[in-house]
C-alpha positions in Angstrom: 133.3 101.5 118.5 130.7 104.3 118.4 127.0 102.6 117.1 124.2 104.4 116.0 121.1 102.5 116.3 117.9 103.6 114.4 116.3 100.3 114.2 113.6 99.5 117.0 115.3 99.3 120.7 113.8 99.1 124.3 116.2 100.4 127.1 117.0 96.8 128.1 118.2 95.4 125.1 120.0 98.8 124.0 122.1 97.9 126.8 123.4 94.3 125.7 125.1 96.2 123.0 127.6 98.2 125.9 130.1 95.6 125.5 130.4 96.5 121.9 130.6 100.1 122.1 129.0 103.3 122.8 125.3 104.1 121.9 123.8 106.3 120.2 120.0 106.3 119.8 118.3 107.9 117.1 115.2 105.6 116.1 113.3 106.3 112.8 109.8 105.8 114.1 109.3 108.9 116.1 111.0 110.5 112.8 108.1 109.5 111.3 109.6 107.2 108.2 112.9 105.7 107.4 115.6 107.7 107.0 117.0 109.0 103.5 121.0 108.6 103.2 121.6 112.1 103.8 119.9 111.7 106.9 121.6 109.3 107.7 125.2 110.7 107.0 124.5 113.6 109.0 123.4 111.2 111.7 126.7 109.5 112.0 128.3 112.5 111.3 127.0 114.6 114.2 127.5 111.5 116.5 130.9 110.3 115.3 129.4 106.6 114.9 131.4 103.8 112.6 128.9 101.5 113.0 125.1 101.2 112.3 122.1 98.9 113.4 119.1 100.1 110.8 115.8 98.4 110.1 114.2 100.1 106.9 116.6 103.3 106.6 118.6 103.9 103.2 121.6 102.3 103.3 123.6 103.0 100.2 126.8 103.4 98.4 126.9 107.1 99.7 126.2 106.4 102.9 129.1 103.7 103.7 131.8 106.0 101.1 130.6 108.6 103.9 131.8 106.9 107.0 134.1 104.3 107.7 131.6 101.9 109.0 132.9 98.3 111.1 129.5 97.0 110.6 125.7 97.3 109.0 123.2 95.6 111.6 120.1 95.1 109.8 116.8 93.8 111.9 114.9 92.6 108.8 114.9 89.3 107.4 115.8 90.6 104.2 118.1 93.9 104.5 116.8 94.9 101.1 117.7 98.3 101.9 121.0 98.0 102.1 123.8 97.8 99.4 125.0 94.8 100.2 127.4 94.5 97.0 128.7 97.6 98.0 129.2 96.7 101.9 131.1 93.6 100.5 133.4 95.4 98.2 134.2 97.1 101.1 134.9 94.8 103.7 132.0 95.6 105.9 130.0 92.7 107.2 126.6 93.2 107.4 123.9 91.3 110.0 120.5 90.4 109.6 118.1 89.0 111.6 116.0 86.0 109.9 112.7 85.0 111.3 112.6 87.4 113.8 108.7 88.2 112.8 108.3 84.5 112.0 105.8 84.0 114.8 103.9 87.4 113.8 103.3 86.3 110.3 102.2 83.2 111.4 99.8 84.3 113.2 98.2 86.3 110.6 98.8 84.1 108.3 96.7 81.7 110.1 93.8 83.9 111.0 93.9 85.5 107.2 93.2 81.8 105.8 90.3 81.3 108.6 88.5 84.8 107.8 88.8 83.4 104.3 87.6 80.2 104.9 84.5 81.3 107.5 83.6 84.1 105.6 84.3 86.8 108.6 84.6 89.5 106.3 81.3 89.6 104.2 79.2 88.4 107.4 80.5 91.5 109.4 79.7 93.8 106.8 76.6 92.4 105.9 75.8 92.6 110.3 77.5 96.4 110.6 74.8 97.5 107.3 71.4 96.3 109.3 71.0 93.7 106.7 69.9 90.7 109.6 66.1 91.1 108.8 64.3 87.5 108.2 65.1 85.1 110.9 67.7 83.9 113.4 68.8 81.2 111.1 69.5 83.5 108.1 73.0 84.4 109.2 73.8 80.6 109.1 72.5 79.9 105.9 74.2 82.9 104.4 77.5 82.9 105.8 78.4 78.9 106.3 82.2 78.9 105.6 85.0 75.8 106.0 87.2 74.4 108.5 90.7 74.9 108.3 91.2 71.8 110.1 91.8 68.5 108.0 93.3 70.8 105.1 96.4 70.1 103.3 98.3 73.2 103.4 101.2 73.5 101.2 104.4 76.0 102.3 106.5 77.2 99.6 109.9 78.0 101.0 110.7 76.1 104.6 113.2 78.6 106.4 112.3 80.0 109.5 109.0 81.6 108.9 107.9 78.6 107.0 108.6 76.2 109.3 106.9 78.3 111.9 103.9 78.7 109.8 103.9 74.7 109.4 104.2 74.6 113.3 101.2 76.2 114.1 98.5 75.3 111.5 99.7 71.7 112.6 97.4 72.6 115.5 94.5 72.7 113.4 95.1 69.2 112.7 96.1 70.1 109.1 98.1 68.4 106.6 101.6 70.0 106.0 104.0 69.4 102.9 106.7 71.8 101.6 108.8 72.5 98.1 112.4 74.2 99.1 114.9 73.2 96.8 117.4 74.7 99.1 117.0 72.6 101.7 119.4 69.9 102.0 117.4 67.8 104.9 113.9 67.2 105.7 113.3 69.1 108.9 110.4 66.6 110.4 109.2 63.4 109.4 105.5 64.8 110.3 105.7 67.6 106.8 106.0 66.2 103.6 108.9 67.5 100.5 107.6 67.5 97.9 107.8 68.8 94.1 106.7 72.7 93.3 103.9 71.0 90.9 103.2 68.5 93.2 102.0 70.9 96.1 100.4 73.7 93.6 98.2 70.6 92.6 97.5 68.6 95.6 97.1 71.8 98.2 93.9 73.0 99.7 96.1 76.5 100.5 99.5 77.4 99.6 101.5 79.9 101.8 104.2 81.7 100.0 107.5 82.2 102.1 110.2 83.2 100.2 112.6 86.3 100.2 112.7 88.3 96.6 115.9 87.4 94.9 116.3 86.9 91.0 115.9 83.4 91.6 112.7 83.8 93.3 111.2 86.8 90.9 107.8 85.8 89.4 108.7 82.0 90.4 104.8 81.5 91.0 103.9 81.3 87.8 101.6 80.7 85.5 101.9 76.8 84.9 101.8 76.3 88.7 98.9 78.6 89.6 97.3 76.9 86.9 97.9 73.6 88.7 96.0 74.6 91.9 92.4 73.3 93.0 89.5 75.2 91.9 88.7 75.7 95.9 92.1 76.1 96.7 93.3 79.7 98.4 96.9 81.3 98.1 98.0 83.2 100.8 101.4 85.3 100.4 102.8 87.1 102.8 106.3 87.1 101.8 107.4 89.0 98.9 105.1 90.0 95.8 107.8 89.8 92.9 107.8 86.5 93.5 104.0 85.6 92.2 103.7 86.4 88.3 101.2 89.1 89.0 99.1 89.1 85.7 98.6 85.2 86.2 97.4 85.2 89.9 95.3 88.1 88.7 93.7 85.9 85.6 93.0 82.9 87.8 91.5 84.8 90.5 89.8 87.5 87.9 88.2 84.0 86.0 87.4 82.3 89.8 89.7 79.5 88.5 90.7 79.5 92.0 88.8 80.0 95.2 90.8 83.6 96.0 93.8 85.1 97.7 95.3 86.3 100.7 97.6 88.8 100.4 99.3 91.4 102.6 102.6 92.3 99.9 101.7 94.0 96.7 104.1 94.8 93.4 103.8 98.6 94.7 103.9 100.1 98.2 101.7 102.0 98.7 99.8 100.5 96.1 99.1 101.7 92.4 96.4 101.1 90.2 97.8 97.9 88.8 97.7 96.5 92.7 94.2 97.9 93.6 92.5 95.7 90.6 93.9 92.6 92.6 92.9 94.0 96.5 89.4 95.0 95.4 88.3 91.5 93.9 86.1 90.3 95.8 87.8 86.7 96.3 91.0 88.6 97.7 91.5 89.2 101.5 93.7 91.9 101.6 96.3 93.7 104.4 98.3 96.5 104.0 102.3 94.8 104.7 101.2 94.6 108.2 102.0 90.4 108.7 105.2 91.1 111.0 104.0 94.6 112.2 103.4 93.3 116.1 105.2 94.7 119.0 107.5 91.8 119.9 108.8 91.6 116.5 111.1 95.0 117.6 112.2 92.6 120.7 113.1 89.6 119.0 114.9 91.7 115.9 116.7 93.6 118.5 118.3 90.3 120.7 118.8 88.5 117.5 120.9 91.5 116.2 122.5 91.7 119.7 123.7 88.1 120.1 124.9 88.2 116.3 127.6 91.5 117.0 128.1 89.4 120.6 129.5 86.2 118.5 131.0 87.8 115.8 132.9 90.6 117.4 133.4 89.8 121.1 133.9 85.3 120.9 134.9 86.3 117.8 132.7 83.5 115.7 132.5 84.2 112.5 130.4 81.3 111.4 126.8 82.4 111.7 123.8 82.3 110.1 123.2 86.5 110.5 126.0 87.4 108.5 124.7 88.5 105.0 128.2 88.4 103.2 130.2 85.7 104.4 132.7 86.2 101.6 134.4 89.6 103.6 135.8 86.8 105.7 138.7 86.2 103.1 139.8 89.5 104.2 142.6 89.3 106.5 141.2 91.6 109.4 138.1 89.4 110.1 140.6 86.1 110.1 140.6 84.1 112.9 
């Protein structure tokens, strides 16, 4: 098997994948941006690859009708660039790599709810403009914020990244309870399940995790933002499609809630429709940049490695990386 990666790879972990096949490394970062299909078709046309590891390059119809690919590797939770209807009606399986930036977002998460909470934001501006002038004590007076310990924070999907999220602000000695009607079991007795309305109404912040799907599209919606505390904050660094975005704008436009935290946006980069949400001034907002750390390259990378190891060398075709489970009815991936 011939493999060109493009997705993130140090040396080391570029290596695991020489008992799958030969390497050929053409990452899209130096490139400068992901790569378009006709990129990438030349690409594994001038290097003779049938199989591809991506991360945000276009992975379409054309591309997989150009080469006879044995399998898509994908190091994004959500390989939303990739036809994955089409890599099914063809047979090929596709791998993803789920909550492989779950401890970067919950990091940021995290610190995004505390600048919110203490205020960072307008006290360093209000330092970096010479506005200090009256006495020690004014700063304090000004700029008094809240705790993020003691708060009930509600999480809105419970997968990897949710649970991770849950993990760490349990550290702040916070409350945690969670709404995912897709999970079958209640993953510790310390968080609380617990109805959609239920947590909109009862949470001091609610965390959006969820991937975009047509399930999930515009599932925050008006009825439950309407629920939420008049101090409460909503923090989303998931997906934006699945907020309804004229509502979240009208109850943060009308201060019917106590503001935002948002690092996704209905447009990237952002049109006009986005900036009239990130320039409210009850909105903390990041550009997409929740799972940009380093490690999340080295974590995507042996997640995606022990995936093709399992599937294609031990031959284990029940895991949780495989997108399209259904190409396993096809006689070639039997076991």
């Amino acid at each position: 098997m011939n493999i060109l990666v493009t997705a993130p790879y140090t040396e080391a972990t570029l290596k695991g994948l020489d008992p799958i096949g030969n390497i050929h490394f053409r990452p899209w970062k130096p490139h400068g941006r992901a790569y378009y299909a006709k990129e990438l078709i030349q690409l594994l046309q001038e290097t003779g690859a049938d199989a591809l590891i991506t991360e945000h390059d276009h992975v379409d119809a054309e591309v997989m009708n150009a080469a006879k690919l044995s399998f898509i590797g994908v190091c994004r939770g959500t390989p939303s660039n990739v036809d994955i209807a089409e890599a099914t009606r063809l047979g090929i399986p596709v791998f993803n790599t789920p909550a492989r930036n779950a401890q970067a977002v919950a990091e940021m998460v995290a610190a995004g709810i505390i600048v919110f909470l203490r205020k960072m934001r307008e006290s360093e501006l209000w330092l970096k403009e010479g506005s200090w002038k009256a006495d020690a004590h004014e700063s304090y007076l000004n700029f008094r914020g809240h705790e993020l310990c003691g708060r009930t924070v509600g999480i809105v999907g419970f997968g990897g990244v949710g649970r991770k999220v849950a993990h760490l602000l349990k550290q702040f000695s916070c409350n945690i309870q969670f709404f995912d009607p897709y999970l079958t079991e209640d993953p510790d007795p310390e968080y609380k399940r617990c109805t959609a309305e239920q947590l909109f109404s009862t949470s001091d912040v609610v965390s959006i995790h969820l991937p975009a799907t047509q399930e999930t599209e515009k599932i925050i919606s008006h009825e439950l933002l309407g629920l939420m505390k008049s101090d409460a904050i909503l923090v989303n660094s998931a997906r934006a499609s699945v907020v309804d975005r004229d509502a979240l704008y009208s109850v943060l436009k009308e201060s019917r809630i106590a503001g935002a935290v948002l690092d996704v946006f209905w447009h990237e980069p952002p049109q006009a429709s986005d900036y009239e949400l990130i320039r409210l001034p009850n909105v903390y907002a990041t550009p997409h940049i929740a799972g940009a750390s380093y490690e999340v390259d080295h974590y995507g990378a042996v997640i995606m490695n022990e995936a093709v190891h399992e599937f294609f060398i031990r031959n284990n075709h029940s895991i949780r990386q495989l997108v399209n489970p259904s190409i396993l009815s096809d006689k070639h991936f039997s076991s």
